[in-house]
C-alpha positions in Angstrom: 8.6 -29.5 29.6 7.1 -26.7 27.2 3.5 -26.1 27.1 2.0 -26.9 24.2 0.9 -24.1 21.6 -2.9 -23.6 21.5 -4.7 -24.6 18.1 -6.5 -21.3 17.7 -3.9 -19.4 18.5 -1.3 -20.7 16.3 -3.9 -20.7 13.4 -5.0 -17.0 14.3 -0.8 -16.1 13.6 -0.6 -18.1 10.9 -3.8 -16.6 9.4 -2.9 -13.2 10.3 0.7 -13.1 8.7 -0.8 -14.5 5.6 -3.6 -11.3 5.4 -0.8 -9.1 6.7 1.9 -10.1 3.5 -0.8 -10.8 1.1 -2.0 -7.3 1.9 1.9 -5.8 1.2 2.5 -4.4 5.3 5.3 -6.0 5.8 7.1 -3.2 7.3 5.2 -4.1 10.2 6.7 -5.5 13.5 3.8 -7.3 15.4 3.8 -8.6 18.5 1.1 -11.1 19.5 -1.3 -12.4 22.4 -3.4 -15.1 23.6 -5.3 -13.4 26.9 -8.8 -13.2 28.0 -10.9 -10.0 26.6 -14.0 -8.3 28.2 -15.5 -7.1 25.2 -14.0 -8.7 21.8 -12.6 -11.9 20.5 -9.9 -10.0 18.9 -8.3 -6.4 19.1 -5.1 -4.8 17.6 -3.3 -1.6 18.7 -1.0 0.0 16.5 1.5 2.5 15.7 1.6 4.1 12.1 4.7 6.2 13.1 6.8 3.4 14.5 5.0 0.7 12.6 4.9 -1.4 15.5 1.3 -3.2 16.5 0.1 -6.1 19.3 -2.6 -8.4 18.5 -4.7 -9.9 20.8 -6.7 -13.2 20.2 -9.1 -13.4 23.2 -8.2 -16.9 25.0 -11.8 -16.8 26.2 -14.3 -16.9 23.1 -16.5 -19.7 23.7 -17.2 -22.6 21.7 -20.6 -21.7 20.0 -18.9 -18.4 19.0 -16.3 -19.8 17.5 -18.9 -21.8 15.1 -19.9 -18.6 13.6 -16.4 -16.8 13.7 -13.9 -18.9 13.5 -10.4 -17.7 14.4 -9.2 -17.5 10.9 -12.2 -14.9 9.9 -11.2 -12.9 12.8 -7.2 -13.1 12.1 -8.4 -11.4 8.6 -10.1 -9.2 10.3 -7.9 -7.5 12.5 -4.9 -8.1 9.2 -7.6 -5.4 7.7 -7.7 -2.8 10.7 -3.4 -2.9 10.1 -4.0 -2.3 6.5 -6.0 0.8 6.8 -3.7 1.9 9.7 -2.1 4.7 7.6 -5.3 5.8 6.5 -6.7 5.6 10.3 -4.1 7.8 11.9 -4.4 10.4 8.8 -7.8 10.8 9.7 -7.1 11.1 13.7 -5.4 14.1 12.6 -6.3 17.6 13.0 -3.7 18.6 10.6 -3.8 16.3 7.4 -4.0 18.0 3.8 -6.1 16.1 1.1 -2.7 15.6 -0.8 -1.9 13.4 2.2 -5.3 11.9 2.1 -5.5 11.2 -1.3 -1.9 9.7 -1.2 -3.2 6.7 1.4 -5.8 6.4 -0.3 -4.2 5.8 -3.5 -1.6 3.6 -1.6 -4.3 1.5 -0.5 -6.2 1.0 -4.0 -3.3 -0.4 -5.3 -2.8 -3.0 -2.6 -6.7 -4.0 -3.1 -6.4 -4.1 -7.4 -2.7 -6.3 -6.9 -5.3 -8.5 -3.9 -8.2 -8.8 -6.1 -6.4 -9.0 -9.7 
């Protein structure tokens, strides 16, 4: 007999697609998981280079919690940390020009005006 999806979880995927194509990073591949965390409800890891990320909705957030952040906030988010991933692993960079700076930057503006507008 299959196991039953868990509410949260399948509203933190829906959520989090919806952020991730209403925020135009759709050339992402993401993977994601319902386990407990120590120290967050939610996390994401990602690639810029391979465009490949994993999030993580923390199967052990407590109820109260959930009151004041419910899973759909934090499916936005961690949809947020994979739209400034570009910009992220520029800065990690020892070797990034402000051409290449500027260029994510600008990349990123447009997203938010096409969001906002």
């Amino acid at each position: 007999m299959r196991e039953k999806p868990n509410k949260d979880f399948s509203t933190f995927k829906k959520e989090f697609e919806f952020w991730m194509n209403k925020f135009g990073c759709t050339d992402w591949q993401v993977i994601f998981k319902y386990e407990n965390l120590d120290n967050a409800n939610a996390e994401i890891s990602r690639d810029a280079e391979t465009r490949y990320a994993v999030v993580t909705l923390a199967s052990n957030i407590p109820d109260d919690i959930k009151k004041f952040k419910p899973v759909s906030s934090l499916a936005k988010h961690e949809a947020i940390h994979l739209l400034l991933s570009n910009l992220y692993c520029l800065a990690q960079s020892r070797h990034v020009s402000n051409a290449e700076l500027a260029t994510e930057e600008e990349k990123l503006v447009v997203k938010l005006v096409n969001l906002i507008l």
